[in-house]
N, C-alpha and C positions, 0 to 999 in steps of 0.2 A: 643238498646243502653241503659247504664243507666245512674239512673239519675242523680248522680255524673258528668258520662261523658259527659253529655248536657249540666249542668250547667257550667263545666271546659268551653265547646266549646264555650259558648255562653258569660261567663267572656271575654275570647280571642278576639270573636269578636269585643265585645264590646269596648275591651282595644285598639285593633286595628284600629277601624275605630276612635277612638281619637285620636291616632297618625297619619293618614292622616288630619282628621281636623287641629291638631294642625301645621303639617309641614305646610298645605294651608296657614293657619293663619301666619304664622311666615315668608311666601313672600309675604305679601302680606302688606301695612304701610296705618296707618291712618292718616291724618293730619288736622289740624285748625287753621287760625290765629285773633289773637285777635289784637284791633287796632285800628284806626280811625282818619282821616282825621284832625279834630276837636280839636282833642287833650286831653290835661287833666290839668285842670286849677291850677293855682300853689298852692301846700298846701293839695291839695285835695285825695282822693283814686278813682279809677275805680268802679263805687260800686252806685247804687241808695243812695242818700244822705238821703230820705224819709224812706225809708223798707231796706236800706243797703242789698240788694239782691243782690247774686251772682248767675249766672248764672252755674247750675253743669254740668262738662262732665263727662260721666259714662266709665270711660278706665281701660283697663287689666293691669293686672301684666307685663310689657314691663321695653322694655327700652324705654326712653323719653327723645329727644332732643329739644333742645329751642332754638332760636335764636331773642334773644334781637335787637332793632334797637330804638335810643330814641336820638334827637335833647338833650336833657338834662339826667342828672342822673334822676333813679325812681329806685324803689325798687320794685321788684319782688315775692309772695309768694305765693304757693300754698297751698291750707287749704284742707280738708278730711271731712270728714263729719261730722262730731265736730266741727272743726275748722270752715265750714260756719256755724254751729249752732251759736258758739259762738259769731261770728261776726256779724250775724246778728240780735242775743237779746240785748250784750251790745259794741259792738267795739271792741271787744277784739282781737287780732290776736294772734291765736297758730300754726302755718303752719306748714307742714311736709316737707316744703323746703322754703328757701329764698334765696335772693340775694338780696345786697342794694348796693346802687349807680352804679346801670350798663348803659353804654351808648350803647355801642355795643358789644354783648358777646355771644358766644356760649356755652350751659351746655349741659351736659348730665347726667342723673339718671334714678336709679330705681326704678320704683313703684314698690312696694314689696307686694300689692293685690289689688283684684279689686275693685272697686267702682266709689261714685261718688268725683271728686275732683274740686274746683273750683280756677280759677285764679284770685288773687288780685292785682292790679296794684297802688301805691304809686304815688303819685311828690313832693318831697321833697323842691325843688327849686320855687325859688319865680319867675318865667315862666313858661308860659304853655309848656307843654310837648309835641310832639307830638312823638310817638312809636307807631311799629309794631311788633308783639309776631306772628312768626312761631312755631307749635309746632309737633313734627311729634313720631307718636311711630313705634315700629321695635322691629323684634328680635320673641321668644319664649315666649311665654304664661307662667307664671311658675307653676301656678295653672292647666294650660291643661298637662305638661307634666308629672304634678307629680299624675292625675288621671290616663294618660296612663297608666303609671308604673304601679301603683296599680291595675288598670285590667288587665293587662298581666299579668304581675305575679301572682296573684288571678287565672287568667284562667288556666295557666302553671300549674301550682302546683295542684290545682284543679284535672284538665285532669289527670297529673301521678300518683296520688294519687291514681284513678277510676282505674286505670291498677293494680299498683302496689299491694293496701289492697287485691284484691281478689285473687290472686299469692299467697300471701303470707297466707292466709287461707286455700288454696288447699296444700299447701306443707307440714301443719301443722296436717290434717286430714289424 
């Protein structure tokens, strides 16, 4: 066999056994919730007041549903990896989603790549807060499907390529 054709086969595979991970991945939902008993005293953010440290989740390209549950309005935001940067040098909040004043709400969005993202939680209200953050992701990877692609089709092309150049040399001579 040659070696054009190994490497087409072996693109193919390769693009292939991504798309079974990725199908796996895509039934298969991760969840977390953020929250506590305790609450969150009025005025304040969810966040070490000393090192303002966010806790990061490291989540795929999904889709991403929330569900808010809060005795009071708070304000919701997810920051990216900048955005903990920045909050945590000087306070500054630039999140890649927000919501403000939700009591009890359902979202849903897309993270658009992967990484790490952290969740900031507000109390605007001069009461302690207490809420519970469901957060669940679902769906297709979009970063795994778009590797698929690109090795299958890399393989495909590949492989017929190894057939077709040598045909068309032999018909030439």
């Amino acid at each position: 066999m040659k070696k054009l054709t190994k490497l087409g086969i072996l693109l193919l595979v390769i693009g292939l056994s991504f798309l079974a991970g990725t199908f796996y991945r895509s039934n298969s939902t991760y969840g977390f919730a953020i929250g506590g008993i305790f609450g969150l005293k009025p005025q304040t953010w969810r966040s070490n007041p000393d090192t303002r440290a966010i806790v990061p989740n490291f989540l795929a390209p999904r889709n991403l549903r929330m569900e808010v549950k809060a005795n009071a309005t708070v304000d919701v935001y997810i920051l990216d990896t900048e955005g903990m940067k920045l909050w945590a040098s000087d306070a500054t909040v630039n999140p890649v989603w927000s919501a403000t004043g939700v009591t009890q709400e359902i979202f849903k969005l897309q993270l658009t790549r992967r990484g790490d993202y952290g969740f900031l939680i507000h109390n605007p209200t001069n009461s302690t807060a207490v809420y519970e953050i469901h957060v669940t992701l679902y769906g297709f990877e979009q970063d795994l499907i778009w590797m698929t692609i690109a090795f299958t089709v890399g393989g495909l092309v590949t492989t017929v390529t190894s057939f077709i150049v040598p045909h068309r040399q032999k018909q030439e001579n």
